[in-house]
C-alpha positions as CSV (number, residue, x, y, z in Angstrom):
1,X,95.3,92.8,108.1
2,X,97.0,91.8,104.5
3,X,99.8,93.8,103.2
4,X,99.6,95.3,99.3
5,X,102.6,93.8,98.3
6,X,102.7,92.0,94.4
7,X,103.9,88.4,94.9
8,X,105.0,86.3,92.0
9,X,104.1,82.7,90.8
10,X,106.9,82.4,93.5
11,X,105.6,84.9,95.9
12,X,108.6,87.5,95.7
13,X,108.2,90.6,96.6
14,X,107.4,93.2,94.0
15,X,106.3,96.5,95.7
16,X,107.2,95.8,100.0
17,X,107.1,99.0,101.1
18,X,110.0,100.2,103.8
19,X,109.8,98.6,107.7
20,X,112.1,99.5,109.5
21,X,113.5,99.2,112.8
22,X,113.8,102.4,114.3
23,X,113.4,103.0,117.8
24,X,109.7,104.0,118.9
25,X,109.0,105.9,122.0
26,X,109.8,103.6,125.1
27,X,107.7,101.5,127.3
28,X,108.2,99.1,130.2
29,X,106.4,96.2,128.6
30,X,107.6,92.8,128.9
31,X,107.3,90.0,126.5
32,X,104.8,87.5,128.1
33,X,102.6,89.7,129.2
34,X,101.3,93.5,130.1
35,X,98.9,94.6,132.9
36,X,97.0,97.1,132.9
37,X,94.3,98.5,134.8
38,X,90.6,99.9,133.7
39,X,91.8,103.2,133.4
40,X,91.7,105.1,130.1
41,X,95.3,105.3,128.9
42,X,95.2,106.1,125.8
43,X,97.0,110.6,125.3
44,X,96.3,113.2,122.6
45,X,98.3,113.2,120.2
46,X,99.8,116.9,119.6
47,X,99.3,118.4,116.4
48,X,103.5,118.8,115.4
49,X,103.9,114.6,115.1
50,X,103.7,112.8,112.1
51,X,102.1,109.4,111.6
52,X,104.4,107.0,108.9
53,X,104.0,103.6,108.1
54,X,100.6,102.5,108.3
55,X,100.1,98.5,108.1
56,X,96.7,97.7,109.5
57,X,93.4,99.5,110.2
58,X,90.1,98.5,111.6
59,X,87.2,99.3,114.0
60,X,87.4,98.4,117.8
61,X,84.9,95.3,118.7
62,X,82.8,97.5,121.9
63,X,83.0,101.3,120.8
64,X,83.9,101.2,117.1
65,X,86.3,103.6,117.2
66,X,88.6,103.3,114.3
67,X,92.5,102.1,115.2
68,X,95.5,102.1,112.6
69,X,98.6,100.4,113.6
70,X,101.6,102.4,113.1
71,X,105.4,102.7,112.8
72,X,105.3,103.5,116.5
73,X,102.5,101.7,117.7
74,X,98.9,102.0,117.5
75,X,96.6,104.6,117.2
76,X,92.6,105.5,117.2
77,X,90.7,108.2,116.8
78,X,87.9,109.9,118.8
79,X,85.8,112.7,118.3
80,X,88.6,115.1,118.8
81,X,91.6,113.7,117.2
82,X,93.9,111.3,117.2
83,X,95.1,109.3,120.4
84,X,97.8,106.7,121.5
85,X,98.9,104.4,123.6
86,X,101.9,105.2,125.6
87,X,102.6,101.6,126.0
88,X,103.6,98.9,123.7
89,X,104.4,101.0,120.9
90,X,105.5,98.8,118.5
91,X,106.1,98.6,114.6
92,X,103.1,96.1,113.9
93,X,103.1,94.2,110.6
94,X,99.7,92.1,109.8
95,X,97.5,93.5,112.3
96,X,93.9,92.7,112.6
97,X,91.4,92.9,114.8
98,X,89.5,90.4,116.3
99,X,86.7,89.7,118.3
100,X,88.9,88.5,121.2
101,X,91.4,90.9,120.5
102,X,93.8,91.7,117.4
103,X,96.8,90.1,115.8
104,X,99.7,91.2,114.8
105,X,103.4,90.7,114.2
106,X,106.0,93.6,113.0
107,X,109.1,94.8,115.0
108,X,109.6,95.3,119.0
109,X,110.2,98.9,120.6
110,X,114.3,97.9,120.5
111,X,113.9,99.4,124.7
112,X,111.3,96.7,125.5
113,X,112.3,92.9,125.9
114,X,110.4,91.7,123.6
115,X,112.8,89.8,120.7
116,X,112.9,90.8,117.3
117,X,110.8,90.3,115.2
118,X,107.8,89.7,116.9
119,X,106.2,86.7,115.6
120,X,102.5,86.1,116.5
121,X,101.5,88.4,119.3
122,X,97.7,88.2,120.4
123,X,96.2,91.7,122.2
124,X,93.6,92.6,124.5
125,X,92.3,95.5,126.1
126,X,92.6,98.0,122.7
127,X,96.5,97.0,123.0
128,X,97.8,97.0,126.8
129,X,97.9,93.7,127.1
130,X,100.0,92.0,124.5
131,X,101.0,88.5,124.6
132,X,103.6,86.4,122.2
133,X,101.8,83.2,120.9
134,X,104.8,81.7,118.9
135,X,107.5,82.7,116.8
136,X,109.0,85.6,118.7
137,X,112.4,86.2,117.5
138,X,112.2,84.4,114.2
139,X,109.2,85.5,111.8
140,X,108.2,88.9,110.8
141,X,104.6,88.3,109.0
142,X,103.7,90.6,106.5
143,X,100.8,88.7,105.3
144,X,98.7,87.6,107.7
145,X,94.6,87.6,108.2
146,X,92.7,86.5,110.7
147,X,88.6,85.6,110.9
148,X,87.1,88.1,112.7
149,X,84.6,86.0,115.1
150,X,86.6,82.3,114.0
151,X,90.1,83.6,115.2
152,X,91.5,81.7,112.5
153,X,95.1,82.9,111.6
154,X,96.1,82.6,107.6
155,X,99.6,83.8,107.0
156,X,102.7,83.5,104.0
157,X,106.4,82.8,106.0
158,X,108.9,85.2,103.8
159,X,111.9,83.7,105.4
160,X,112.1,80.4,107.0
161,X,112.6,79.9,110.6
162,X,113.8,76.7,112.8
163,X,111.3,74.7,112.6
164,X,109.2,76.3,109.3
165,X,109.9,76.3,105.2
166,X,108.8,79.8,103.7
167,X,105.3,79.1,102.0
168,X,101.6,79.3,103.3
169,X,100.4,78.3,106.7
170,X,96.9,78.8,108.7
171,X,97.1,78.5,112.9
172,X,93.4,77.0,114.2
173,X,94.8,77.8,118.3
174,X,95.7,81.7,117.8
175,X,99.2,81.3,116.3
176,X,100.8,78.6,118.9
177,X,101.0,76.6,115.8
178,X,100.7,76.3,112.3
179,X,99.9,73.7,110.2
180,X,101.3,74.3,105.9
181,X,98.6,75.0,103.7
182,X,98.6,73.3,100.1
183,X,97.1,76.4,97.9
184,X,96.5,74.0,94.6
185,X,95.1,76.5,91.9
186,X,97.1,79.2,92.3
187,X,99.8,78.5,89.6
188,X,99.0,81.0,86.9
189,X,97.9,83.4,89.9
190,X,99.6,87.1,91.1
191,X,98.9,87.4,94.3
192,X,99.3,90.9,96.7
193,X,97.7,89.4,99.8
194,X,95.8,87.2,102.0
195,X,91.9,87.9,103.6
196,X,90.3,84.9,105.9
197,X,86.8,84.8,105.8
198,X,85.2,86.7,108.8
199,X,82.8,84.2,110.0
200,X,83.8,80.5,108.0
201,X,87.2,79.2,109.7
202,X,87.8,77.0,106.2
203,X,87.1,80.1,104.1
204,X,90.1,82.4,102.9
205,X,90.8,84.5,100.3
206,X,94.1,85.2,97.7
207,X,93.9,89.0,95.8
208,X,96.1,90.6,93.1
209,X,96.2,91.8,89.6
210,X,93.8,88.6,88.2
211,X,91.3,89.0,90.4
212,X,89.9,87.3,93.5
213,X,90.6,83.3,94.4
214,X,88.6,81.6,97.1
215,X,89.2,78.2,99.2
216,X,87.0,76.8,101.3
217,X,89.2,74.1,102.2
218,X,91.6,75.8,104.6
219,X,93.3,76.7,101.9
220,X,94.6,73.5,100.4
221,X,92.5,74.3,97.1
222,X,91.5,77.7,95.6
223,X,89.0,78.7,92.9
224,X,88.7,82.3,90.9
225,X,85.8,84.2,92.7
226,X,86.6,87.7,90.9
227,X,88.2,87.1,87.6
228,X,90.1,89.3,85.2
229,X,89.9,92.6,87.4
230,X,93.4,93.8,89.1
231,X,92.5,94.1,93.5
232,X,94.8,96.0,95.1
233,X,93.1,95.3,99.0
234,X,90.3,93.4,100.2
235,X,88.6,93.7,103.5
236,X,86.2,91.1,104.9
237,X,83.1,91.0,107.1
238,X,79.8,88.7,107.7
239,X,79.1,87.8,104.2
240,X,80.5,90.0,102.7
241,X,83.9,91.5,101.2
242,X,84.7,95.0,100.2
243,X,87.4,95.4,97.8
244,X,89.2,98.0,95.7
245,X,90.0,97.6,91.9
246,X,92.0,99.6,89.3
247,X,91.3,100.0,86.0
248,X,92.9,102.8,83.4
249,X,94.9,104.6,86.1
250,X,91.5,105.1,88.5
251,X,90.4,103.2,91.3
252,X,86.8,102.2,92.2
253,X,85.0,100.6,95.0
254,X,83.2,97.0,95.1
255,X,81.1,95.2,97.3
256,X,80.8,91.0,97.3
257,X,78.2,89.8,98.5
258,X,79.0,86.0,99.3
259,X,75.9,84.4,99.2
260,X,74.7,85.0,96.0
261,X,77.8,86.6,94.4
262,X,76.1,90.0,93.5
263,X,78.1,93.3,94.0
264,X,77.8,96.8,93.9
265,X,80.0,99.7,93.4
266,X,80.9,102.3,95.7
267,X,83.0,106.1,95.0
268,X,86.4,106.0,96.6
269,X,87.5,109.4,98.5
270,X,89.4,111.8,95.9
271,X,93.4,111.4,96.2
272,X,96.0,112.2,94.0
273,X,97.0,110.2,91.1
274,X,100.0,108.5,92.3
275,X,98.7,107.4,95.5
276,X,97.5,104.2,96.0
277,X,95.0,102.5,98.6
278,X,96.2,99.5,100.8
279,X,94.6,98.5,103.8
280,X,90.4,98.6,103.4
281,X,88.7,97.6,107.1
282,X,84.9,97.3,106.5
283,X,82.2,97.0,109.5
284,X,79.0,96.8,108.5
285,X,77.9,100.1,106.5
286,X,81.0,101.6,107.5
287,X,84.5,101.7,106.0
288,X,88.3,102.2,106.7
289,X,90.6,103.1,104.3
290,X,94.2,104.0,104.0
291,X,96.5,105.2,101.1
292,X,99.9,104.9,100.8
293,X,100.7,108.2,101.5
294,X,99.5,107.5,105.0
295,X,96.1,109.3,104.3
296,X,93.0,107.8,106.2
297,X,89.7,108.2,105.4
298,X,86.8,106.6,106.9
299,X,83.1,105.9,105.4
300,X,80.4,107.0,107.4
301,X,76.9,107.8,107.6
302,X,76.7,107.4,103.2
303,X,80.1,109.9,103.6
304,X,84.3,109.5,103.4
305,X,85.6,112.0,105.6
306,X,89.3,112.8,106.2
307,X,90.8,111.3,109.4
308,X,94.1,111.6,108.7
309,X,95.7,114.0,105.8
310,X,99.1,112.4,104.3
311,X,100.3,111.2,107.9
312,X,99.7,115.4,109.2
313,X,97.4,115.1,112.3
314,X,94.6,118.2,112.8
């Protein structure tokens, strides 16, 4: 999934929030490739940790459960509480889920041998298997989206790497290459972040202070599609995105429909007033959302109810 961070006409950063690379709990994984059997591996999570750093969120493909992607690797939770995966405990930056899988890039457990950064890794089995598609060692994407059901990568390069300029770039094979995107029509444009288009491989979406742009070009050309309202994150599904907008101080829920452009509003979970949200998953009826002060609150059954209360686990 997109980071929240404000890009200029130059795409600078404006509000990155801290990534570190601090050692995470250690694992034996290797960096091609980790097996794992059937067995469930995921462990409780005691009540005493802490859960920092939040930069992704979304629904598993076969049970729904909700996952978060972490400092220290990734998380989900189940009816009760919080669990994680012992393995591969990474700091994952970008990460979205997939119907194959998830994406993701970030920084390595420094006791694994994986390289730092991580590049593109792809992974299966809610995480246990993780595999390096390209880039290990040399890119670090904080803005990167991929289509849910098209697999479809759409990513920004920060810092340039051997063979790659900074700029934009989308990946049709699952990140083993990337081909530089031309993004005409974004020259008087902010933008905090990058959403491909769930189910339409040449659809993908730019957010940020003016609004919503849309190509449907791979991203060579983009058009406004929400004009003269300030997004702060943008989640996608099958025709569909949900977004969240600010306006005098407040924040308030919307719903795109794609097909005919209609939206509707939906009531955001109370929070205090200097938190912000920045990662929205939406599935369906339901809805993920995290705020920065690592709160996560998830929209169920008409409801928002409080998974996780300012990183403190129940």
């Amino acid at each position: 999934m997109k980071r929240t961070l404000m890009l200029s006409l130059f795409l600078t950063p404006l509000l990155l929030s801290a990534c570190g690379t601090e050692d995470a709990p250690s694992d034996t994984s290797q960096s091609e490739n980790v097996t794992t059997t059937t067995k469930d591996e995921w462990q409780r999570v005691g009540s005493d940790e802490t859960v920092s750093h939040i930069h992704g969120a979304g629904f598993w493909q076969d049970d729904e459960r909700l996952v978060i992607a972490t400092h220290a690797g990734l998380m989900e939770y189940r009816e009760d509480g919080w669990y994680t995966l012992p393995t591969n405990r990474h700091d994952y930056m970008g990460f979205e889920v997939v119907e194959d899988g998830f994406y993701a890039s970030g920084h390595p457990d420094r006791r694994t041998d994986f390289k730092n950064p991580l590049g593109v890794m792809h992974g299966k089995n809610h995480g246990a298997v993780l595999e390096s598609r390209s880039l290990e060692g040399e890119a670090d994407f904080h803005y990167m989206s991929a289509g849910y059901a098209t697999g479809t990568l759409y990513v920004y390069l920060e810092e340039a790497t051997s063979e790659l300029e900074p700029g934009f770039y989308l990946s049709i094979d699952g990140g083993k290459s990337f081909e530089p995107m031309q993004v005409q029509g974004i020259e008087e444009a902010q933008v905090a972040g990058i959403v491909a288009d769930a189910t339409d491989a040449e659809r993908v979406f730019l957010y940020g202070p003016s609004g919503i742009l849309v190509s449907n070009d791979s991203g060579d050309s983009f058009e406004p599609l929400v004009e003269a309202e300030q997004v702060v994150t943008v989640g996608a599904d099958e025709g569909q995105l949900a977004y969240v907008r600010q306006t005098d101080g407040s924040f308030e829920g919307v719903r795109f429909n794609l097909d005919d452009e209609s939206t509707e509003t939906f009531n955001l979970p109370e929070f205090q007033a200097d938190v912000v949200p920045i990662e929205l998953a939406v599935n369906e009826e339901r809805m993920l959302l995290v705020t920065s002060d690592n709160s996560v609150y998830e929209f169920t059954d008409g409801e928002w109810e409080m998974r996780l209360d300012k990183g403190e686990l129940n």
